[in-house]
NULUMGU-376685 format. One record per atom (N, C-alpha, C, O): residue number from 0; residue in one letter; atom name; x, y negated, z. Coordinates in Angstrom, 1 decimal, always signed. Each point is the difference from the previous one (the first is absolute). Layout:
# residues N
NUM | A | CA | X | Y | Z
...
This chain:
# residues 120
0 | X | N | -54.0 | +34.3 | -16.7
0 | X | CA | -0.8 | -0.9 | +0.7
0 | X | C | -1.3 | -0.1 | -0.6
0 | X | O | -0.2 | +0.2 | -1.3
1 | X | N | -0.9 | -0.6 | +2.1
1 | X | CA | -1.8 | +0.2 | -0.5
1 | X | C | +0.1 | -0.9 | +0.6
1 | X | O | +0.5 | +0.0 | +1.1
2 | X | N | -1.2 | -1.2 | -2.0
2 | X | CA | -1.1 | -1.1 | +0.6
2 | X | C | -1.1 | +0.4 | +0.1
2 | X | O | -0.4 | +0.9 | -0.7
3 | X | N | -0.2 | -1.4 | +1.6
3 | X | CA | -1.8 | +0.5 | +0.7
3 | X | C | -0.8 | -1.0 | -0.1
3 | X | O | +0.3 | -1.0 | +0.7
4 | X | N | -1.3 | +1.0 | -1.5
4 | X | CA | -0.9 | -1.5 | -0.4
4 | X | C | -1.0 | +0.8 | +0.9
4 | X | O | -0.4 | +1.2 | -0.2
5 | X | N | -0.1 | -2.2 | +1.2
5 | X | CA | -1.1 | +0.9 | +0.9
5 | X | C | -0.9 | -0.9 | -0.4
5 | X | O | +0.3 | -1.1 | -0.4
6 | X | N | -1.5 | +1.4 | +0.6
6 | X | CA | -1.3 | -1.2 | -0.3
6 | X | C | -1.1 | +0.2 | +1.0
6 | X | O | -0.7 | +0.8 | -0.7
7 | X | N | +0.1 | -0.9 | +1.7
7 | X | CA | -0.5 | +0.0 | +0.6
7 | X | C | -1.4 | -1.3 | +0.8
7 | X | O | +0.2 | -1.2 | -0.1
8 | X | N | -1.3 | +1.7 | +0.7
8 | X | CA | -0.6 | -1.2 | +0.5
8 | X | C | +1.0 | -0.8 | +1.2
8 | X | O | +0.6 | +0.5 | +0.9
9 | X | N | -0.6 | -1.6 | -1.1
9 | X | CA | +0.9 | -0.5 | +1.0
9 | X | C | -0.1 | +0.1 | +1.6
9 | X | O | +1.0 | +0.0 | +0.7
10 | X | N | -2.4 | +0.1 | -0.3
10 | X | CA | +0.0 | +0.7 | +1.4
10 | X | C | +1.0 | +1.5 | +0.5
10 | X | O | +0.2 | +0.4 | +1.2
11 | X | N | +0.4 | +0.1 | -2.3
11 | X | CA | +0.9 | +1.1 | -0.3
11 | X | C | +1.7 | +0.1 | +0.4
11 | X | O | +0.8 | +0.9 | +0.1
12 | X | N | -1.0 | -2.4 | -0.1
12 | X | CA | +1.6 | -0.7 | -0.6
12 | X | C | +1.0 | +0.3 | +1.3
12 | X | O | +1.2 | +0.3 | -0.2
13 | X | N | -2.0 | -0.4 | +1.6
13 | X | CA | +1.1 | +0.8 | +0.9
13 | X | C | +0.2 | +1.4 | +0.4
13 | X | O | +1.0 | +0.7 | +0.2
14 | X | N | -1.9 | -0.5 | -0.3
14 | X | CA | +0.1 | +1.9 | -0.3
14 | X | C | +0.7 | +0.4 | -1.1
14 | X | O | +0.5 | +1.1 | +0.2
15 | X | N | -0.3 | -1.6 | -1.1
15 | X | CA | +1.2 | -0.1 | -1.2
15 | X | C | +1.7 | -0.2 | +0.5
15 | X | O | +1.0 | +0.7 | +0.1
16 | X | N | -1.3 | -1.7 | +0.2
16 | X | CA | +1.4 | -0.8 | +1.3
16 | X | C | +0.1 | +0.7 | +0.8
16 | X | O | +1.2 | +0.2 | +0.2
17 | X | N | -2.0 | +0.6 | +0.6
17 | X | CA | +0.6 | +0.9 | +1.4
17 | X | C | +0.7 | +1.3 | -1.0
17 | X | O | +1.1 | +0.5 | +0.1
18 | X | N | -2.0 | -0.1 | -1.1
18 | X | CA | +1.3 | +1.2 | -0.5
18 | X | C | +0.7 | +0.0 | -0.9
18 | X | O | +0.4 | +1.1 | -0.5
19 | X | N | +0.1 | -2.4 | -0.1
19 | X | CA | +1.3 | -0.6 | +0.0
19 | X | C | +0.9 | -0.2 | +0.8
19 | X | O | +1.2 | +0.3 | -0.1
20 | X | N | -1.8 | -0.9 | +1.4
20 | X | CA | +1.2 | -0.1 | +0.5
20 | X | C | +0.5 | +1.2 | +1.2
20 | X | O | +1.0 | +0.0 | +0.7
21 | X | N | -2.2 | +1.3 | -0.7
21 | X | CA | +0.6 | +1.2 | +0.0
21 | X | C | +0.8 | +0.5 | -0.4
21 | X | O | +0.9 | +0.4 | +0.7
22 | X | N | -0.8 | -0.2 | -2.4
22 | X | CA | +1.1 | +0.3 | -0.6
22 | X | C | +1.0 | -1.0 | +0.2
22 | X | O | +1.2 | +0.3 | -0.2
23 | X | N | -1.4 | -1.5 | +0.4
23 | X | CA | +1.3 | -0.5 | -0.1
23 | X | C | +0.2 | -0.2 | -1.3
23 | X | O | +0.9 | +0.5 | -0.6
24 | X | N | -2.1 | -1.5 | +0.0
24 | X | CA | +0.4 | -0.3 | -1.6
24 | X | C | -0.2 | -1.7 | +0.0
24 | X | O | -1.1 | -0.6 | -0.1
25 | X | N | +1.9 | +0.2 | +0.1
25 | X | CA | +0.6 | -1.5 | +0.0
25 | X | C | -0.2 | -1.1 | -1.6
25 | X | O | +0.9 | +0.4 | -0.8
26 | X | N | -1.4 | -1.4 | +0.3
26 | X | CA | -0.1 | -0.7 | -0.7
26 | X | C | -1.3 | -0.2 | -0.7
26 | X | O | -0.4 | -0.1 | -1.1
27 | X | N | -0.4 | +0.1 | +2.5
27 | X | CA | -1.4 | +0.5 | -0.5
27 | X | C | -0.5 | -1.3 | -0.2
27 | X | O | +0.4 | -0.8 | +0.9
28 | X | N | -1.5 | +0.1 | -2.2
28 | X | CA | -0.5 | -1.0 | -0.7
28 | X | C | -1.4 | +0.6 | -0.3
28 | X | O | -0.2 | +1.0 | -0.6
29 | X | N | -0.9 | -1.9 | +1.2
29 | X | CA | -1.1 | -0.1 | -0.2
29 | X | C | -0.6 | -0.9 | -1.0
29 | X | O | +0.6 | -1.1 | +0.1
30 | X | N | -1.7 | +0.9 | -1.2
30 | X | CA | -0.9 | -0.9 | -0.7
30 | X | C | -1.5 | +0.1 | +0.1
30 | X | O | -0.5 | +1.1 | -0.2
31 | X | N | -0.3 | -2.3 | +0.5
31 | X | CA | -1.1 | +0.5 | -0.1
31 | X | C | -0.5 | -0.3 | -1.3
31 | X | O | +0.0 | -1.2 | -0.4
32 | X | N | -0.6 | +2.3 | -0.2
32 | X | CA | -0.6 | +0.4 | -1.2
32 | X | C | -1.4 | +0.1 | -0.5
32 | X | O | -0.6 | +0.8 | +0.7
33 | X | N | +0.1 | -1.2 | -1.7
33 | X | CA | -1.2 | -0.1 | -0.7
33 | X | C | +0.1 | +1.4 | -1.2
33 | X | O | +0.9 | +0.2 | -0.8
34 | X | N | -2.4 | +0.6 | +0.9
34 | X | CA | +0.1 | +0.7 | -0.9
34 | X | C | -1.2 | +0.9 | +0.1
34 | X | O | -0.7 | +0.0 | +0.9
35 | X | N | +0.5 | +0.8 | -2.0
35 | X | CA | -1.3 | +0.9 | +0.1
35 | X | C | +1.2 | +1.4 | -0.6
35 | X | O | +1.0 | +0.1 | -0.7
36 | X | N | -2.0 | +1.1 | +1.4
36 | X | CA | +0.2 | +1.3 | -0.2
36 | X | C | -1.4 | +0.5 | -1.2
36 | X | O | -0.7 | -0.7 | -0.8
37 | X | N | +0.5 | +1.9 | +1.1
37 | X | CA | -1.0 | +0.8 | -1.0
37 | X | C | -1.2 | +0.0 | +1.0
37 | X | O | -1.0 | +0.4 | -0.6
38 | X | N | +0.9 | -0.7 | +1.9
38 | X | CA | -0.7 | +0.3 | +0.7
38 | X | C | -1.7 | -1.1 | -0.7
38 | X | O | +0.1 | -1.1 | -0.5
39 | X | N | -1.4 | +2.0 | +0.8
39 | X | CA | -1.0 | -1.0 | -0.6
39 | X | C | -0.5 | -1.4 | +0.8
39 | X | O | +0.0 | -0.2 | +1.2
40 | X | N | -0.2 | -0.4 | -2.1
40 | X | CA | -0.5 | -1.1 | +0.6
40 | X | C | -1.1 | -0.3 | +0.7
40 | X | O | -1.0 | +0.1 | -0.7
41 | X | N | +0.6 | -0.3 | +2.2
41 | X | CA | -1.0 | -0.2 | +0.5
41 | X | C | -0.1 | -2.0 | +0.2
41 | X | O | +0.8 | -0.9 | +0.2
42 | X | N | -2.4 | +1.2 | -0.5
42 | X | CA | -0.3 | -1.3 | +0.7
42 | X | C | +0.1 | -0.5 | +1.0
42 | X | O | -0.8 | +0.6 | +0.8
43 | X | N | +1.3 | -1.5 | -0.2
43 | X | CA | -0.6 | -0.8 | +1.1
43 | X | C | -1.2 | -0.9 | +0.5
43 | X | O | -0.3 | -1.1 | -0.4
44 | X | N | -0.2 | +1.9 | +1.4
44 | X | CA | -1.2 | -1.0 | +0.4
44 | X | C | -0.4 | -1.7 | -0.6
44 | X | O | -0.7 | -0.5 | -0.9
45 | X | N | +1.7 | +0.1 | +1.9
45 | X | CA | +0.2 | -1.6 | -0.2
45 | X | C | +0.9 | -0.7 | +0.5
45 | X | O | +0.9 | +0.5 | +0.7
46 | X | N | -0.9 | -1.6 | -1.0
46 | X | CA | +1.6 | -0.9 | +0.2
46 | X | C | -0.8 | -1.3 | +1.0
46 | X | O | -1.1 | -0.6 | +0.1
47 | X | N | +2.2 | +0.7 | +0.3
47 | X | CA | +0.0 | -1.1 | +1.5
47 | X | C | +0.7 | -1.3 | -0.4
47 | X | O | +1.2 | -0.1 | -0.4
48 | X | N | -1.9 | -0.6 | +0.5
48 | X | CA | +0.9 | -1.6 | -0.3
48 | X | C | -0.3 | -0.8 | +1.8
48 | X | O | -0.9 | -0.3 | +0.8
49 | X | N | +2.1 | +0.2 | -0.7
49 | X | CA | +0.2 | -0.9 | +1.4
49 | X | C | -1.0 | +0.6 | +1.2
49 | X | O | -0.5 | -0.7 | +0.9
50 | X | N | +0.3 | +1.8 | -0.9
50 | X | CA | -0.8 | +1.0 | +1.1
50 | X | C | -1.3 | +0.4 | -0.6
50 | X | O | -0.7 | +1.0 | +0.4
51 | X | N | +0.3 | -1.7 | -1.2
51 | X | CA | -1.4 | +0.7 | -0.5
51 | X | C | +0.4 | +0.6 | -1.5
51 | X | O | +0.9 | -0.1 | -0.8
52 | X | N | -2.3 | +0.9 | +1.1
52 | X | CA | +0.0 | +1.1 | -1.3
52 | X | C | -0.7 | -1.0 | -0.6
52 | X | O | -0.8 | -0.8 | +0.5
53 | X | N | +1.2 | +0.9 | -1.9
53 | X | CA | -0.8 | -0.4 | -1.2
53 | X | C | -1.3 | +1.0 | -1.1
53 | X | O | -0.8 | -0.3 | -0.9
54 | X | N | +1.4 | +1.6 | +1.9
54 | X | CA | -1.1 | +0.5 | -1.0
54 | X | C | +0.2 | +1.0 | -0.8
54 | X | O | -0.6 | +1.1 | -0.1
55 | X | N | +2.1 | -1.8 | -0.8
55 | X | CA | +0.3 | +0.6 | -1.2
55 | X | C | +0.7 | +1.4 | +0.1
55 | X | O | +0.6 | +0.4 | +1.0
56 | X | N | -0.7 | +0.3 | -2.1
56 | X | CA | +0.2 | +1.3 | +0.0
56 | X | C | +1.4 | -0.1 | -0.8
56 | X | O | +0.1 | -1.0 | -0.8
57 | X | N | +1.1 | +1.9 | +0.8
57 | X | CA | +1.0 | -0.3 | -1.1
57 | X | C | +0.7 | +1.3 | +0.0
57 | X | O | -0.6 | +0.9 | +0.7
58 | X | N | +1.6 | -0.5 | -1.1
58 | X | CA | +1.1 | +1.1 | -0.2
58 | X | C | +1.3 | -0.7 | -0.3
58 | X | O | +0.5 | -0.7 | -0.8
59 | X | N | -0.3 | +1.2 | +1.8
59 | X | CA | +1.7 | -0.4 | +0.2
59 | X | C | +0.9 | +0.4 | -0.9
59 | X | O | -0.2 | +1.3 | +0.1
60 | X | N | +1.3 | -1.5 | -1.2
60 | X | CA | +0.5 | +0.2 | -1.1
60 | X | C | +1.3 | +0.6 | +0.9
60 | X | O | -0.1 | +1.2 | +0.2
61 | X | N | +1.0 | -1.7 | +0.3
61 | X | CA | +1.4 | +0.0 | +0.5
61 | X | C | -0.3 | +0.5 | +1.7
61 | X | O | -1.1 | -0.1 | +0.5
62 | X | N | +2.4 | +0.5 | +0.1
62 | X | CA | -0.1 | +0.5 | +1.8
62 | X | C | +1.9 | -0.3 | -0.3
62 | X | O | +1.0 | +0.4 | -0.6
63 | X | N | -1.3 | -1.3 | +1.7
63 | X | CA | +1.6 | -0.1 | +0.7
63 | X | C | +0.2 | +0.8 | +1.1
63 | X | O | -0.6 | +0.5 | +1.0
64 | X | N | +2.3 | -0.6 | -1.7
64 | X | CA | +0.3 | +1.7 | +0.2
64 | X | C | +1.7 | -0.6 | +0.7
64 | X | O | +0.5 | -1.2 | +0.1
65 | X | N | +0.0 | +2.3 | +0.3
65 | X | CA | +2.0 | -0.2 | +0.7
65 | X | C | +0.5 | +0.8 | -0.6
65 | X | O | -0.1 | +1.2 | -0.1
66 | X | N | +0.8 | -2.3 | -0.7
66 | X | CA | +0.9 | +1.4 | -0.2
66 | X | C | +1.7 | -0.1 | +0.3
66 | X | O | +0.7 | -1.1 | +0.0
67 | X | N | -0.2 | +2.3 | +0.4
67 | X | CA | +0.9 | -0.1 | +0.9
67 | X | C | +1.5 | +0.8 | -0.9
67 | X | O | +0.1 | +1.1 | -0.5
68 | X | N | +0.8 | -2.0 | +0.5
68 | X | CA | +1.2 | +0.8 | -1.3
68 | X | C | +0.8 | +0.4 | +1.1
68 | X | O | +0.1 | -0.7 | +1.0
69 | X | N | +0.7 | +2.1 | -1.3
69 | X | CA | +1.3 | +0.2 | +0.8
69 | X | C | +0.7 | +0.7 | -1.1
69 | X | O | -0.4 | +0.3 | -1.2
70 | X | N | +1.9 | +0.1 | +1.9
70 | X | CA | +1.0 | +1.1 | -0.6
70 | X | C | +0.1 | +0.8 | +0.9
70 | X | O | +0.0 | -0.2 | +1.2
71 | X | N | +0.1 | +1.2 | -1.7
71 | X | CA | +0.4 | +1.5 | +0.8
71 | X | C | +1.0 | +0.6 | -0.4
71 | X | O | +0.4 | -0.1 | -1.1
72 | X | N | +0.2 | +1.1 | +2.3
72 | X | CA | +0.7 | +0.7 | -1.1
72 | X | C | -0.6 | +0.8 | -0.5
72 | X | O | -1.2 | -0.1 | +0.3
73 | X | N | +1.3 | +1.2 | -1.2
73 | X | CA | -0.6 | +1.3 | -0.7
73 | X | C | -0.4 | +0.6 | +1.1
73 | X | O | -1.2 | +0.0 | +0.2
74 | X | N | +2.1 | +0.6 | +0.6
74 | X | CA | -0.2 | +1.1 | +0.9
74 | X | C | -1.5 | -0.4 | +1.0
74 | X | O | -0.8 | +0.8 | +0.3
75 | X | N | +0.8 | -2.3 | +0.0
75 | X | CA | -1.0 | -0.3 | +0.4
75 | X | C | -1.3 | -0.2 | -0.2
75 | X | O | -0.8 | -0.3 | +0.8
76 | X | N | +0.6 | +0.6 | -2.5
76 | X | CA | -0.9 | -0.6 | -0.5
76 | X | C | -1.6 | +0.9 | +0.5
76 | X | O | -0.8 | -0.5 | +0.7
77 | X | N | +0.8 | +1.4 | -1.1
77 | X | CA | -1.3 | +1.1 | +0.4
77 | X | C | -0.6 | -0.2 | +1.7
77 | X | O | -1.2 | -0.3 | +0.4
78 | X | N | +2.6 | +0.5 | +0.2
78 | X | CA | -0.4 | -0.3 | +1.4
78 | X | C | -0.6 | -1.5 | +0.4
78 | X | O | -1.0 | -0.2 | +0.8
79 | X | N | +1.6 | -0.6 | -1.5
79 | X | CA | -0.9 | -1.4 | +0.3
79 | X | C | -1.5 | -0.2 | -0.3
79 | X | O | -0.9 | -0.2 | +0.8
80 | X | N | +0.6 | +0.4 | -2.4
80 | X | CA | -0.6 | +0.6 | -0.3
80 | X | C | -1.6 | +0.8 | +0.6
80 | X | O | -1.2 | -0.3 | +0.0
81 | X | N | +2.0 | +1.2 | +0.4
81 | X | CA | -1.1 | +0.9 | +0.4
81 | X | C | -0.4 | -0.8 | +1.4
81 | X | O | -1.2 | -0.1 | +0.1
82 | X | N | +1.7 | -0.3 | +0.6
82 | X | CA | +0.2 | -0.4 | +1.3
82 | X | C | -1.3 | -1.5 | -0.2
82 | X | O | -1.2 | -0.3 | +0.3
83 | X | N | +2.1 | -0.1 | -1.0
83 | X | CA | -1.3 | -1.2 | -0.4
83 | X | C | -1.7 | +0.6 | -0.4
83 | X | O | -1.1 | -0.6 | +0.4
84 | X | N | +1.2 | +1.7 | -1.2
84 | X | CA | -1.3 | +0.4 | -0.6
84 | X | C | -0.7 | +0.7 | +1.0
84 | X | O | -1.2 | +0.2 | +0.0
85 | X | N | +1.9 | +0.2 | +0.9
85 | X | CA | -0.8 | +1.1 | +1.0
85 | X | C | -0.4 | -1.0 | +1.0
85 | X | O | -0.9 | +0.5 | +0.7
86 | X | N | +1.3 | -2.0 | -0.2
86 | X | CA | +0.0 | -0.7 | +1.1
86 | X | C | -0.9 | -1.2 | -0.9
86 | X | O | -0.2 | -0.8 | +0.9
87 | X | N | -0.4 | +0.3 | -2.1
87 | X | CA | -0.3 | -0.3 | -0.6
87 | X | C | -1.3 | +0.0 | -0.3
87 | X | O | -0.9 | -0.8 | +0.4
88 | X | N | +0.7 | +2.0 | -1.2
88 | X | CA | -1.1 | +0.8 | -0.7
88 | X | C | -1.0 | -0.3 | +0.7
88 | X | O | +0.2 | +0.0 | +1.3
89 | X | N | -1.2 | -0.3 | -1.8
89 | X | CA | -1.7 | +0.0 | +0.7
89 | X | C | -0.7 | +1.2 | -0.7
89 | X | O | -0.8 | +0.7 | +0.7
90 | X | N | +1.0 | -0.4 | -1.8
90 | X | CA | -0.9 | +0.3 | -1.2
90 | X | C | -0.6 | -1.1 | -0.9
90 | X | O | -0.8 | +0.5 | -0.9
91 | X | N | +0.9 | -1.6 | +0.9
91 | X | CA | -0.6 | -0.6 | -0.9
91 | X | C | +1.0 | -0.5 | -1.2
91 | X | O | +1.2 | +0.1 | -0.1
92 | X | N | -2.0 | -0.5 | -0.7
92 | X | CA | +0.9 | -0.3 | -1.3
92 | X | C | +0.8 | -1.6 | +0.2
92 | X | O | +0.8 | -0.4 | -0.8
93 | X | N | -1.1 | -0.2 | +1.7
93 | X | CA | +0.4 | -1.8 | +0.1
93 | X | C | +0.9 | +0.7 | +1.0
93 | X | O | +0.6 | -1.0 | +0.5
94 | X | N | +0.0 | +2.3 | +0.1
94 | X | CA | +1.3 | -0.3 | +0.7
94 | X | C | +1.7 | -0.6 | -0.6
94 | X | O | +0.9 | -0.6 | +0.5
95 | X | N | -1.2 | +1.2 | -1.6
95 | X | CA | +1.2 | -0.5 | -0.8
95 | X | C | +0.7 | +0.7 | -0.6
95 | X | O | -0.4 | +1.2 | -0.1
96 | X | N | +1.9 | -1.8 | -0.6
96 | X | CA | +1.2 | +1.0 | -0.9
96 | X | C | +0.9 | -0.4 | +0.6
96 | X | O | +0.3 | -1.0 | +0.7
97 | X | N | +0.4 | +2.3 | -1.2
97 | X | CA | +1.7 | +0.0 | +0.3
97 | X | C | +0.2 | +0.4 | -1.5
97 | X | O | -0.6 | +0.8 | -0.7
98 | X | N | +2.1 | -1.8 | +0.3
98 | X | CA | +0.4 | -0.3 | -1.3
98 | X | C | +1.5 | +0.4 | +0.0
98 | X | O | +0.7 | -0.8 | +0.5
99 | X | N | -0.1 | +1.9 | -1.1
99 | X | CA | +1.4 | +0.0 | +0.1
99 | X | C | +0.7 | -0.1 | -1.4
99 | X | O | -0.4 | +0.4 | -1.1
100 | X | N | +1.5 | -1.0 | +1.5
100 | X | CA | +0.8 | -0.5 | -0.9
100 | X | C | +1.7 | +0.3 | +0.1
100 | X | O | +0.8 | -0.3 | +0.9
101 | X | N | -0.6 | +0.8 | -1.7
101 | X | CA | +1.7 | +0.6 | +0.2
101 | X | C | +0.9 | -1.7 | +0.2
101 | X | O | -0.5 | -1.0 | -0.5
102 | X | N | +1.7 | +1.0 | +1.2
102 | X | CA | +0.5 | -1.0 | -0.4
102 | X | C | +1.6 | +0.3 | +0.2
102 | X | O | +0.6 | +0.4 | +1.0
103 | X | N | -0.1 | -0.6 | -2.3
103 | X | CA | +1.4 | +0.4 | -0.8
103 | X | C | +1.2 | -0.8 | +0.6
103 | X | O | +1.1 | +0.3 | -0.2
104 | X | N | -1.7 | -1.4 | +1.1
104 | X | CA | +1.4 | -1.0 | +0.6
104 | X | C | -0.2 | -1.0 | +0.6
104 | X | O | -1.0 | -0.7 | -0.3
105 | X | N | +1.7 | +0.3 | +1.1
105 | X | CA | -0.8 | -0.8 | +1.1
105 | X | C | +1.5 | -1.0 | +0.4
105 | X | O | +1.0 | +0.6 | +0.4
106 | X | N | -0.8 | -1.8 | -0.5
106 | X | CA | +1.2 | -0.9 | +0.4
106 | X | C | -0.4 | -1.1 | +0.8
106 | X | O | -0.9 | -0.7 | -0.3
107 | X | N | +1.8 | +0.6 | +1.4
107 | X | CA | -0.6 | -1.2 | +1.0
107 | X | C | +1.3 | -1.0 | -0.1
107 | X | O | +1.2 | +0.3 | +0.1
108 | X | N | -1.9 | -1.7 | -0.4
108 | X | CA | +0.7 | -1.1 | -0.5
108 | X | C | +1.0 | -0.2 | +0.7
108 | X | O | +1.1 | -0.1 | -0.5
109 | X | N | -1.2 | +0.0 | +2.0
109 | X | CA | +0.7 | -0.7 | +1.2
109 | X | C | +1.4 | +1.1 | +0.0
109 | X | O | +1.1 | -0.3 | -0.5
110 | X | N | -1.4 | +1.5 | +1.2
110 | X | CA | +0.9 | +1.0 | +0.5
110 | X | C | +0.5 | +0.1 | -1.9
110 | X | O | +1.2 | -0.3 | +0.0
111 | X | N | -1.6 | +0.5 | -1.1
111 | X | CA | +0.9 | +1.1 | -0.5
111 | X | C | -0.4 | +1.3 | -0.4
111 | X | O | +0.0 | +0.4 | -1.2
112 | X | N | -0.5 | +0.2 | +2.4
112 | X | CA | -0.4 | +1.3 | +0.0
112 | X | C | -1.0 | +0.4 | -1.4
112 | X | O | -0.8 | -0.8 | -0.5
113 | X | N | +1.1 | +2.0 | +0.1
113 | X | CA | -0.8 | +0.3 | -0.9
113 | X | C | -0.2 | +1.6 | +0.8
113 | X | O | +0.6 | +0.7 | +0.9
114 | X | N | -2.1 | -0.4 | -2.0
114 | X | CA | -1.1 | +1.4 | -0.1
114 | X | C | -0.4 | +0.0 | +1.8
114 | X | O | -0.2 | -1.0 | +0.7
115 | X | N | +0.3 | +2.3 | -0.2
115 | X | CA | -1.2 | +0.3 | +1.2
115 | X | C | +0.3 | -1.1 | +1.1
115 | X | O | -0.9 | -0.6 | +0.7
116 | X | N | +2.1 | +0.3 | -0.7
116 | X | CA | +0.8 | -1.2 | +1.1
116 | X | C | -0.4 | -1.4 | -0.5
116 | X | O | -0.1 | -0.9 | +0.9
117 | X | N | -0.2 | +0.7 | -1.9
117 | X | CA | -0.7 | -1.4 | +0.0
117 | X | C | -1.3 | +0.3 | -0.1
117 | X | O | -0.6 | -0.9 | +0.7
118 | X | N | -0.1 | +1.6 | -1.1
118 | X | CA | -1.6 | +0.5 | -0.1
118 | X | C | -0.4 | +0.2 | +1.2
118 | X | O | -0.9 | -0.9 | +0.2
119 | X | N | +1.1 | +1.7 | +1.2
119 | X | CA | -0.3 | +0.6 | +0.8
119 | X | C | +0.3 | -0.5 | +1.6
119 | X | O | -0.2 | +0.8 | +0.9
């Protein structure tokens, strides 16, 4: 089994969800997230307080971001994957990551069940 840490702009977050739930990948958990990449910092014009501009010029440190966790199984993993990056992708560097993570065992409290049957 692969966890998939997706990170994306959150305007993203249902086109994420429609090919999830193509595959048919179930236990899906969203957060919205604060963070910066490598990308350079541009200024911004000015900031607006209660509808008016003030003027001021600044650079934004941090960009909230979604990020989206699932499990897969292995066999699934590339195809999701790719499926996400090709329906995704803009070309710009603020589209996002995909983060995979092996995961060794998986047990669900209620049922019992343990590995792909409690995970999946």
């Amino acid at each position: 089994m692969k966890e998939l840490s997706i990170i994306i702009p959150r305007e993203r977050l249902s086109e994420v969800n429609s090919i999830l739930y193509k595959h048919k990948v179930g236990g899906v958990f969203y957060f919205e997230i604060g963070g910066r990449g490598r990308a350079e910092r541009k200024e911004i014009e000015t900031r607006t307080v209660e509808g008016y501009s003030t003027g001021k010029r600044y650079v934004p440190e941090f960009h909230s971001r979604t990020m989206v966790q699932v499990i897969v199984p292995d066999s699934m993993e590339n195809t999701v994957i790719s499926e996400i990056i090709e329906n995704i992708s803009t070309g710009s560097s603020g589209d996002g990551k995909v983060f995979v993570k092996d995961i060794t065992g998986a047990y669900d409290i209620g049922s019992k069940e343990t590995g792909d049957k409690a995970a999946l």
